[in-house]
PyMOL CGO cylinders between C-alpha atoms (Angstrom):
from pymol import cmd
from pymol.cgo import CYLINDER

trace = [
    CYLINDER, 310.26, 12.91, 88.56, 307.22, 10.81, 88.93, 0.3, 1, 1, 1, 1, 1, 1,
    CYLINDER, 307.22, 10.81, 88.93, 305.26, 13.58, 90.37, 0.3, 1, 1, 1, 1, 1, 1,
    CYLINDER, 305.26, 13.58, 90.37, 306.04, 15.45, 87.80, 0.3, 1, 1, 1, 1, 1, 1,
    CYLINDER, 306.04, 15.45, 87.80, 305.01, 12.99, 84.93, 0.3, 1, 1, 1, 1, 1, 1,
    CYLINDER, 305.01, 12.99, 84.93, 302.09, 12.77, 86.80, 0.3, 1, 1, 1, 1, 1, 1,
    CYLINDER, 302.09, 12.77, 86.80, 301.35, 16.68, 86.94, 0.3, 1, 1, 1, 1, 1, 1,
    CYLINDER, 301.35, 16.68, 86.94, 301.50, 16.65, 83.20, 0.3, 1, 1, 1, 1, 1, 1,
    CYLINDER, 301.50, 16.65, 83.20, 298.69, 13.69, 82.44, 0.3, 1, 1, 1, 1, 1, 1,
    CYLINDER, 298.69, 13.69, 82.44, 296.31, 16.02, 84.62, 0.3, 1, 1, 1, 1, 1, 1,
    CYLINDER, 296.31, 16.02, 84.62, 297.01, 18.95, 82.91, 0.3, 1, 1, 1, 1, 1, 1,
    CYLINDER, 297.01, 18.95, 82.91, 296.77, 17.23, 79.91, 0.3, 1, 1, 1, 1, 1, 1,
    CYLINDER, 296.77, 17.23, 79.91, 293.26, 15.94, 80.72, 0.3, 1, 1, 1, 1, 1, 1,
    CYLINDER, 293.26, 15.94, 80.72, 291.84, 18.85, 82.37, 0.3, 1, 1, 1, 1, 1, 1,
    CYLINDER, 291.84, 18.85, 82.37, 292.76, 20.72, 78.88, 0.3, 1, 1, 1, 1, 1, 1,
    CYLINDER, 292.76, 20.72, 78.88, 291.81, 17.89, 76.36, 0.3, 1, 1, 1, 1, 1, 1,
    CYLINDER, 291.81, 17.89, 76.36, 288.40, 16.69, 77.83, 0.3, 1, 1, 1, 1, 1, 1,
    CYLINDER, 288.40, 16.69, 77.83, 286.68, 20.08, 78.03, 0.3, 1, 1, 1, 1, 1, 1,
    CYLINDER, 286.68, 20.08, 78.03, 287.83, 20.03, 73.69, 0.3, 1, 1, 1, 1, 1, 1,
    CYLINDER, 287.83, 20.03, 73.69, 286.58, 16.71, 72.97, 0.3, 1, 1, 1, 1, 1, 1,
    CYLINDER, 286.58, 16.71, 72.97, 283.42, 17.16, 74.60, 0.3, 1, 1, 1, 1, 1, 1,
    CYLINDER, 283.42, 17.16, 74.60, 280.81, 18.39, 71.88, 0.3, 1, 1, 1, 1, 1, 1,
    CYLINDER, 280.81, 18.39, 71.88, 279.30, 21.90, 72.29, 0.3, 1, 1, 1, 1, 1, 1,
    CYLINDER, 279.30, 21.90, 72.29, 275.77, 21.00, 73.60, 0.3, 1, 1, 1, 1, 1, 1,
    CYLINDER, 275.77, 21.00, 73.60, 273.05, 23.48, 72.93, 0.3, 1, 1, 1, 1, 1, 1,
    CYLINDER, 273.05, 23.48, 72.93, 270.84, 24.74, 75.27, 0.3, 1, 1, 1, 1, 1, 1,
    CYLINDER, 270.84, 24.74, 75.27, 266.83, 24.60, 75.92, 0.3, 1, 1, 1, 1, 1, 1,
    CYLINDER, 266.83, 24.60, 75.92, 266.67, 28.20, 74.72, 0.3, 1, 1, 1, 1, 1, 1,
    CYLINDER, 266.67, 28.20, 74.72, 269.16, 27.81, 71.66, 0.3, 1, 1, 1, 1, 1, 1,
    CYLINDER, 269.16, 27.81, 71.66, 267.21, 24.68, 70.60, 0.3, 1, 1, 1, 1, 1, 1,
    CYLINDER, 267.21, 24.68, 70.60, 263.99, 27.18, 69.61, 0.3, 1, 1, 1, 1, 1, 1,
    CYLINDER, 263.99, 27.18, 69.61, 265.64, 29.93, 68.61, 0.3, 1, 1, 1, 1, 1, 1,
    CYLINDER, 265.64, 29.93, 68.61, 265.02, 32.02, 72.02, 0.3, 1, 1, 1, 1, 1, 1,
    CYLINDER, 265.02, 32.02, 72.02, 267.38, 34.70, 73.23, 0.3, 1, 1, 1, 1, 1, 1,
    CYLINDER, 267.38, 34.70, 73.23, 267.69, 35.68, 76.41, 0.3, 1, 1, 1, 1, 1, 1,
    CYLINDER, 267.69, 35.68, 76.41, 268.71, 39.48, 76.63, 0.3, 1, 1, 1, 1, 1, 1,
    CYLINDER, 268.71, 39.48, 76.63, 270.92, 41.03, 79.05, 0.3, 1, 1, 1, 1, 1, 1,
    CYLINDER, 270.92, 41.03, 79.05, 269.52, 43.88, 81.00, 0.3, 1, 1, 1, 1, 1, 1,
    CYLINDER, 269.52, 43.88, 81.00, 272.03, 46.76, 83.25, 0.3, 1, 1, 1, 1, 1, 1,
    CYLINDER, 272.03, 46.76, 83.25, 270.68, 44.70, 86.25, 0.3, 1, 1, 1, 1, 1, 1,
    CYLINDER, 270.68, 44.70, 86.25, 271.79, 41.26, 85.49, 0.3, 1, 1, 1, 1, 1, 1,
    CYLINDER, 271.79, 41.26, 85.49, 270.31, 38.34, 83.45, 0.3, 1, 1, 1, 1, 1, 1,
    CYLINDER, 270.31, 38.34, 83.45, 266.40, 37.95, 82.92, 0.3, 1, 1, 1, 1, 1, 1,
    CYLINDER, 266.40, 37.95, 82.92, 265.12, 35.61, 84.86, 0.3, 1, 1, 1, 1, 1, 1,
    CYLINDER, 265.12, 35.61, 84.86, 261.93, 33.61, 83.71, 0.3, 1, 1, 1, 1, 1, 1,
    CYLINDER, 261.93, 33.61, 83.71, 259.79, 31.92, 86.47, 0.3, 1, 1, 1, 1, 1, 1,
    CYLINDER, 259.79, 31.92, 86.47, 259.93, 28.58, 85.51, 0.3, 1, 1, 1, 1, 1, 1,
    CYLINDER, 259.93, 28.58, 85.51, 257.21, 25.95, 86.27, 0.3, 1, 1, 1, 1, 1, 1,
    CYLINDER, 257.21, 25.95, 86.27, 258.89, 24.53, 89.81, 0.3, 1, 1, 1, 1, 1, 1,
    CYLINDER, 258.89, 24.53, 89.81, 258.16, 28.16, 91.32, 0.3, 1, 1, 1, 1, 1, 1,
    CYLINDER, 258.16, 28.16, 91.32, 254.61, 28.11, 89.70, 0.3, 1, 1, 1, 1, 1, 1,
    CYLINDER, 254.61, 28.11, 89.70, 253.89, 24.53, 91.00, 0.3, 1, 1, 1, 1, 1, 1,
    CYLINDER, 253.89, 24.53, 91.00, 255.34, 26.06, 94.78, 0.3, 1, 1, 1, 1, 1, 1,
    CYLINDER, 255.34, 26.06, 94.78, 253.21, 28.76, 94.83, 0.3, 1, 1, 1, 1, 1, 1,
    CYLINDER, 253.21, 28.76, 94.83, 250.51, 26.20, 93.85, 0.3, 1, 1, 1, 1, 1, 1,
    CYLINDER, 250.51, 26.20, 93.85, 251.37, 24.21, 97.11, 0.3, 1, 1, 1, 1, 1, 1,
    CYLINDER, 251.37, 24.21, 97.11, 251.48, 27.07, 98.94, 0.3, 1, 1, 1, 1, 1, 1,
    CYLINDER, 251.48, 27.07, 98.94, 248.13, 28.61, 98.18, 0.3, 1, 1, 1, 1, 1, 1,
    CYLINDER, 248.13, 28.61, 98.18, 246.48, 25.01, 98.49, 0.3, 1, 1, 1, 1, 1, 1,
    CYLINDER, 246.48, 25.01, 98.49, 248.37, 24.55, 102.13, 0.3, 1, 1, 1, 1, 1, 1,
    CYLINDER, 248.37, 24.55, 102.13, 247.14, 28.21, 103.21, 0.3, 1, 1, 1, 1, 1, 1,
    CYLINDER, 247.14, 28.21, 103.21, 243.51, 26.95, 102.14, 0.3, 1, 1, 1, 1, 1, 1,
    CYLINDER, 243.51, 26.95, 102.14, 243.37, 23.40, 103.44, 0.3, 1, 1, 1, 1, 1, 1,
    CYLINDER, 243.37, 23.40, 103.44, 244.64, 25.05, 106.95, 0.3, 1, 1, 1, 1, 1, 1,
    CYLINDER, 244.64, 25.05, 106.95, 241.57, 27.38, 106.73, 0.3, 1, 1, 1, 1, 1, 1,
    CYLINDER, 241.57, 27.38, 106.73, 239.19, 25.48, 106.53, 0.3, 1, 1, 1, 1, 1, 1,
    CYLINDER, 239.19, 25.48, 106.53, 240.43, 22.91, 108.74, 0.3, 1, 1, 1, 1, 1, 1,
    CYLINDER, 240.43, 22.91, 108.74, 241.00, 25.69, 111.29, 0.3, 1, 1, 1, 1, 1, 1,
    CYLINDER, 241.00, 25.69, 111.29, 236.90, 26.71, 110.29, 0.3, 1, 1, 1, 1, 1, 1,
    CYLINDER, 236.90, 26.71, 110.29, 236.28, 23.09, 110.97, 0.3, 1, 1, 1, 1, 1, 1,
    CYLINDER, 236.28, 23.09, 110.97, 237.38, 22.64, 114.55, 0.3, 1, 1, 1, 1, 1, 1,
    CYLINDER, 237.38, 22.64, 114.55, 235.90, 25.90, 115.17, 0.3, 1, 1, 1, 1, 1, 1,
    CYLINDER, 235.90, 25.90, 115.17, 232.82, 24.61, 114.61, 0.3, 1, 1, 1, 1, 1, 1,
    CYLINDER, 232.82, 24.61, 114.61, 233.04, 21.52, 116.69, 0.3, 1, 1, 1, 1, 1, 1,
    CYLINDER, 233.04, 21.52, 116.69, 234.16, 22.76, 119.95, 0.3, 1, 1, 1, 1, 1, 1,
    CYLINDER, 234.16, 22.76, 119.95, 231.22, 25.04, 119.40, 0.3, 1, 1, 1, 1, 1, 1,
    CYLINDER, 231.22, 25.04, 119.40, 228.91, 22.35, 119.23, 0.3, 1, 1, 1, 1, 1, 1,
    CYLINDER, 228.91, 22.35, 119.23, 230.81, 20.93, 121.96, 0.3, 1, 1, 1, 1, 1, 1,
    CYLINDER, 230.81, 20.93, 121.96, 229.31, 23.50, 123.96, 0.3, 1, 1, 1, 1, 1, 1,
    CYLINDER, 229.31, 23.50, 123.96, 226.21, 24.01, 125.66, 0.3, 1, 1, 1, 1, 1, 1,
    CYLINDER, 226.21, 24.01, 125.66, 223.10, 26.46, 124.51, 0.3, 1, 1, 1, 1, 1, 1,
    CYLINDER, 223.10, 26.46, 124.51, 224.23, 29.50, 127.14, 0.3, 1, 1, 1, 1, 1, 1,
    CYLINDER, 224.23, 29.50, 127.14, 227.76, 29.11, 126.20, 0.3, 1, 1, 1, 1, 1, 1,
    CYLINDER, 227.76, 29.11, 126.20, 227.44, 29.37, 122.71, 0.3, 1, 1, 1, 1, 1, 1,
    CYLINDER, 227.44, 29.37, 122.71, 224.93, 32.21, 123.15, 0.3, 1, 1, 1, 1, 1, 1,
    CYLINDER, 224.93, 32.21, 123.15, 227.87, 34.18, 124.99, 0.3, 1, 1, 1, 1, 1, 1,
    CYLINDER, 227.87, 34.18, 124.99, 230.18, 33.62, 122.69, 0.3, 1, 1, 1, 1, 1, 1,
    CYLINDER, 230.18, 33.62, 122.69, 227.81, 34.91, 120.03, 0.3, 1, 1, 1, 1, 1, 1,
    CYLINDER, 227.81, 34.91, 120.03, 227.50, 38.28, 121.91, 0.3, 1, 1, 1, 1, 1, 1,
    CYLINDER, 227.50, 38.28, 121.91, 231.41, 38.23, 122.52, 0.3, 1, 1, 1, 1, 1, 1,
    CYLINDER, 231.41, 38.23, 122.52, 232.00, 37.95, 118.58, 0.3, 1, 1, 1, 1, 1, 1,
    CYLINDER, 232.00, 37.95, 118.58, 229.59, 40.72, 117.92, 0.3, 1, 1, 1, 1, 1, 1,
    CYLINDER, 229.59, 40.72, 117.92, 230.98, 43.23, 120.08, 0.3, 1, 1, 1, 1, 1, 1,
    CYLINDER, 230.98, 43.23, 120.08, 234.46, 42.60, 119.06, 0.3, 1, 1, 1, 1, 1, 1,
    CYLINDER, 234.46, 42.60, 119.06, 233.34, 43.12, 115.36, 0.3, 1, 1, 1, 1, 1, 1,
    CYLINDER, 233.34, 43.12, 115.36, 231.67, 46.45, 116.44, 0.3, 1, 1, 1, 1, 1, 1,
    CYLINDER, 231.67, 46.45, 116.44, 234.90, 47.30, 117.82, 0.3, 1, 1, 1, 1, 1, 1,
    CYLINDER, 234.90, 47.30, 117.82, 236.73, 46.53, 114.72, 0.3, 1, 1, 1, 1, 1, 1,
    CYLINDER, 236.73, 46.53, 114.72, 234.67, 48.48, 112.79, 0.3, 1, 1, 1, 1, 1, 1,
    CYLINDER, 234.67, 48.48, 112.79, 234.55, 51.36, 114.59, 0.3, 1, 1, 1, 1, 1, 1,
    CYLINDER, 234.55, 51.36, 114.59, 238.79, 51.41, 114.76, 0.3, 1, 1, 1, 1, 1, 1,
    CYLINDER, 238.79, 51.41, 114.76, 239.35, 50.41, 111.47, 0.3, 1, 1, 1, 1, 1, 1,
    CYLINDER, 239.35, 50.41, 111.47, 240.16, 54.04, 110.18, 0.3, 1, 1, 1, 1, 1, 1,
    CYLINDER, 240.16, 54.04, 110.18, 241.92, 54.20, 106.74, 0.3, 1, 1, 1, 1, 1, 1,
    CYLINDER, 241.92, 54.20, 106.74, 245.37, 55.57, 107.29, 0.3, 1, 1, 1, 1, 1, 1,
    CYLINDER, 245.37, 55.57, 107.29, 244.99, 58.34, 104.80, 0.3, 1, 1, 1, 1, 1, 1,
    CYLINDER, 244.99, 58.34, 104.80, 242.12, 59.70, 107.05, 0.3, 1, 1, 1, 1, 1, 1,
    CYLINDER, 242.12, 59.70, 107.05, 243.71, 59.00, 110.61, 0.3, 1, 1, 1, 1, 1, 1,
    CYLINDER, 243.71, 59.00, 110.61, 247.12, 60.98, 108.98, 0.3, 1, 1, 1, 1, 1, 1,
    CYLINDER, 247.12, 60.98, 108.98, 244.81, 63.83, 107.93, 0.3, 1, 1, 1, 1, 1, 1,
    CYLINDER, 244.81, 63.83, 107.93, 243.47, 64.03, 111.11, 0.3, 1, 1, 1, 1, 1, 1,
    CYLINDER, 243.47, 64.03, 111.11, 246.24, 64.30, 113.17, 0.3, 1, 1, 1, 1, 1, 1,
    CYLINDER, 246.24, 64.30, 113.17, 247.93, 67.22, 110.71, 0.3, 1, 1, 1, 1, 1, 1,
    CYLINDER, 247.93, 67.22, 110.71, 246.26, 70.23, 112.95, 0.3, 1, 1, 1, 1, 1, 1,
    CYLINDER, 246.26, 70.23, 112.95, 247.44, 68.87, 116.10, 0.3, 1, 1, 1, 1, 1, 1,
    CYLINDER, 247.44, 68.87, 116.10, 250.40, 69.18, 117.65, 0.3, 1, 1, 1, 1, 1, 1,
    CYLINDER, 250.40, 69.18, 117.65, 251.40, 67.61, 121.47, 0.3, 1, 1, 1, 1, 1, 1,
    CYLINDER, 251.40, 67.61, 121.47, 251.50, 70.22, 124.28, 0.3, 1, 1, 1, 1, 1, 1,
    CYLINDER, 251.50, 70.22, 124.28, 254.56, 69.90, 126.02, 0.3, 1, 1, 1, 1, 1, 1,
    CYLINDER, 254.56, 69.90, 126.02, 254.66, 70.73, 129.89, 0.3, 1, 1, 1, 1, 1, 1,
    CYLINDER, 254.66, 70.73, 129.89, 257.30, 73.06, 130.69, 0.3, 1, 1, 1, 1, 1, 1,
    CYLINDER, 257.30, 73.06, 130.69, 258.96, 72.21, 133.85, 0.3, 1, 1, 1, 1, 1, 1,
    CYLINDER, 258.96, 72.21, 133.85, 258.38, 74.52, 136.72, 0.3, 1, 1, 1, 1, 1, 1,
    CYLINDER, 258.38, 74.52, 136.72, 260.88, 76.76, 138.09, 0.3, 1, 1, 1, 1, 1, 1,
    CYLINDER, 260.88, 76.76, 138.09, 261.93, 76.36, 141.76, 0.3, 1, 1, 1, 1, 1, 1,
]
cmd.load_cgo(trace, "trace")
């Protein structure tokens, strides 16, 4: 009987609090903003948390940069003259390379269109 009773006061309060609360408005009811429905879902604005992260990010992504620039720089006037002069001749031929294989892909794709792989038939025995 008591469990009972007490069944009844928390379905009683689980119904009545939710109807005694007032309605509160929301942030986009307050100015007179809809927010539409579209067949995908709900619209979703980016708000100013994911503006501030991206922010953080981009400022991170710099800072790393040109710390990374920094320390460059030092070990390579760490260095002595002839070491530094071979590393300047090792960074120029390795941009050379890169320029030289840096094909657009449009260009490498139209290339390749006349050619076709020879396949080896195997030999008969």
């Amino acid at each position: 009987m008591k469990f009972c009773v007490n069944k009844w006061i928390l379905w009683g309060l689980l119904i009545l609090i939710p109807l005694a609360a007032p309605a509160q408005k929301t942030k986009h009811s307050l100015f007179g903003k809809k927010r539409t429905a579209t067949t995908t879902g709900p619209v979703i604005k980016k708000g100013k948390k994911q503006k501030e992260g991206e922010k953080v990010k981009k400022r991170q992504k710099k800072e790393y940069e040109k710390a990374r620039k920094k320390e460059i720089k030092r070990r390579f006037n760490m260095q002595t003259k002839e070491t530094q002069a071979r590393m300047k001749q090792t960074k120029k031929e390795a941009n050379r390379f890169n320029k030289v294989n840096k094909e657009p892909f449009i260009k490498r794709i139209l290339s390749q269109k006349g050619k076709k792989k020879k396949h080896k038939k195997p030999k008969k025995k």
